[in-house]
Structures are given as C-alpha cells and as structure tokens.
C-alpha positions in Angstrom: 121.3 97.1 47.8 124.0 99.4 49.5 124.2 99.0 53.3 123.4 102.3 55.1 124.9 102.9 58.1 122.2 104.3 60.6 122.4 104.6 64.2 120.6 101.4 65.9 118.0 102.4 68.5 119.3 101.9 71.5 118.0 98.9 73.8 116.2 98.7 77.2 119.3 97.7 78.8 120.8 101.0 77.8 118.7 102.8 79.7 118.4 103.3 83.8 114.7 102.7 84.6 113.4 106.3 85.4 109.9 106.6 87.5 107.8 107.5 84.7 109.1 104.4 82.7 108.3 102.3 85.6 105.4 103.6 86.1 103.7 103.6 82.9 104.8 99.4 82.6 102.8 99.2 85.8 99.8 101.1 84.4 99.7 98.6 81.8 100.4 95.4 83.7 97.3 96.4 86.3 95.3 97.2 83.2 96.0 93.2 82.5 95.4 92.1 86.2 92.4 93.9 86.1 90.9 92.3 83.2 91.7 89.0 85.2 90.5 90.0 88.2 87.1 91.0 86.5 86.8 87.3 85.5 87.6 86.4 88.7 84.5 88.1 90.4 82.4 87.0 87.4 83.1 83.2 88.3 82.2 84.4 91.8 79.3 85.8 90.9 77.9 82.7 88.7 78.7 80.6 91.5 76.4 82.0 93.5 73.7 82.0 91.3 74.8 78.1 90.7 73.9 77.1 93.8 75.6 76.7 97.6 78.1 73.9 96.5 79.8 75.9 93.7 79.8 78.8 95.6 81.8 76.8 98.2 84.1 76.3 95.6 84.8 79.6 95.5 84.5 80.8 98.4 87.2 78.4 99.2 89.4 79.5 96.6 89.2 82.7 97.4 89.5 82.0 101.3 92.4 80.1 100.6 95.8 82.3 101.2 96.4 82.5 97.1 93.3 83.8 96.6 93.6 86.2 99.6 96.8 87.3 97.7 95.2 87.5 94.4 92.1 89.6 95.9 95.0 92.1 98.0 97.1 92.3 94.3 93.5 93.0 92.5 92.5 95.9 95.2 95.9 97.4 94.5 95.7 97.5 90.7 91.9 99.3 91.0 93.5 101.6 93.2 97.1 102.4 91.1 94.7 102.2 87.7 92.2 104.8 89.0 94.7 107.4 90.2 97.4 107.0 87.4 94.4 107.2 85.4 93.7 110.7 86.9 97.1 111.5 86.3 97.5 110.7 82.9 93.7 113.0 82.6 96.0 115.8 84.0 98.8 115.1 81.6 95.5 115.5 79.1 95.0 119.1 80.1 98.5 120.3 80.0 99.8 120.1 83.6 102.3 117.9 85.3 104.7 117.9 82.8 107.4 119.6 84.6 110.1 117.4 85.9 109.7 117.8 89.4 105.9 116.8 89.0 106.0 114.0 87.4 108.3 112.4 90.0 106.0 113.8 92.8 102.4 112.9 91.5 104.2 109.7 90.4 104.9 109.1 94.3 101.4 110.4 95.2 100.0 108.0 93.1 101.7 105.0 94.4 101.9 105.8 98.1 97.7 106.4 96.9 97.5 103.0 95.7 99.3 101.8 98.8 97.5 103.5 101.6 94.0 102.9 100.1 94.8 99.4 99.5 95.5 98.9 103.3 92.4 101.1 104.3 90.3 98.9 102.1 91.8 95.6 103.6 92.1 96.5 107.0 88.1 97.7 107.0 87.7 94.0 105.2 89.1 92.0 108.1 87.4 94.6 111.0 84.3 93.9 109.7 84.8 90.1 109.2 84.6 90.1 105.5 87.8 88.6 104.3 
C-alpha cells in the first residue's frame, strides 16, 4: 500500500489553552465530580437511616477537614455545572457566539461559580451547619 502523505493533526501541546478550551474540560471534569459527590450524599443519606453509629461515621468523615474539602469542591462543581449549563443553553439558541462573549460569560460563569460557592459556605458556617 502506497504511503500518503497527509498532514498529522496537530497535538494538544501545539496549542495555547484558550478560555473556552479550558472551560469546557472543566464542564466535563465537574460533570464527573458531581456523579461522585451524588454518591457521597447517598452514603450519607443511608447512614442515617442505618442508625446513630453509622451516621457517626459519616458525619465524621465529612467533619473531618478532607471531607470539608470534598463538600467546598462539590458545592463549586453544582454551581460552575448549573451556570455553564445555562451558557451552553444560550449557545443552543444562537447567542454568545461572538468572540468577545464567550470570553465574558465565560468569566461570568466562573466568578458565578465562585461567589455563590462562598455565599453558600459562609451561610453554612453562620448558621452552624458545617
């Protein structure tokens, strides 16, 4: 068979990570950690129908400053999911696709997942729950 010569596609390391890149990997990998973290308040949940000691358990884990660190990572991926989500629903629509946009709502939607996150967990310590 006769070797063709094609162009090879270029790899990742070619390319300078652009926002939209970056932000559509993170889209996926809190897609992931929220599939974990679902799990994670399933196990919480059956603990404490289980009964006081394996809701300790728990409770203890999640208490504990990896679990306080799981549950601050988990709050932000709800938070960047839900609004990239909305973004990419406005991408469904037609709008946002200029150049300028996409960096902007690509900032909104972070500094979103940001600031809610530290609403959420500032209200969770005031009120004694975490």
């Amino acid at each position: 068979m006769p070797s063709i010569d094609r162009p090879l596609s270029p790899h990742l390391q070619v390319y300078r990570p652009q926002i939209t890149s970056v932000l559509s990997i993170l889209h996926r990998l809190t897609g992931v950690a929220l599939t974990f973290g679902t799990l994670l308040l399933t196990w919480w949940l059956v603990a404490a129908a289980y009964g006081a000691e394996e809701f300790g358990y728990a409770q203890a884990f999640l208490g504990s400053w990896f679990g306080q660190l799981i549950l601050w990572a988990f709050t932000f991926a709800v938070f960047y999911h839900l609004a990239n989500g909305i973004r990419h629903l406005l991408w469904d629509f037609g709008w946002g696709f200029e150049i300028e946009q996409v960096r902007l709502t690509g900032i909104i939607v972070v500094a979103f997942a940001a600031g809610a996150t530290l609403v959420t967990l500032i209200a969770a310590y005031a009120v004694g729950g975490a």
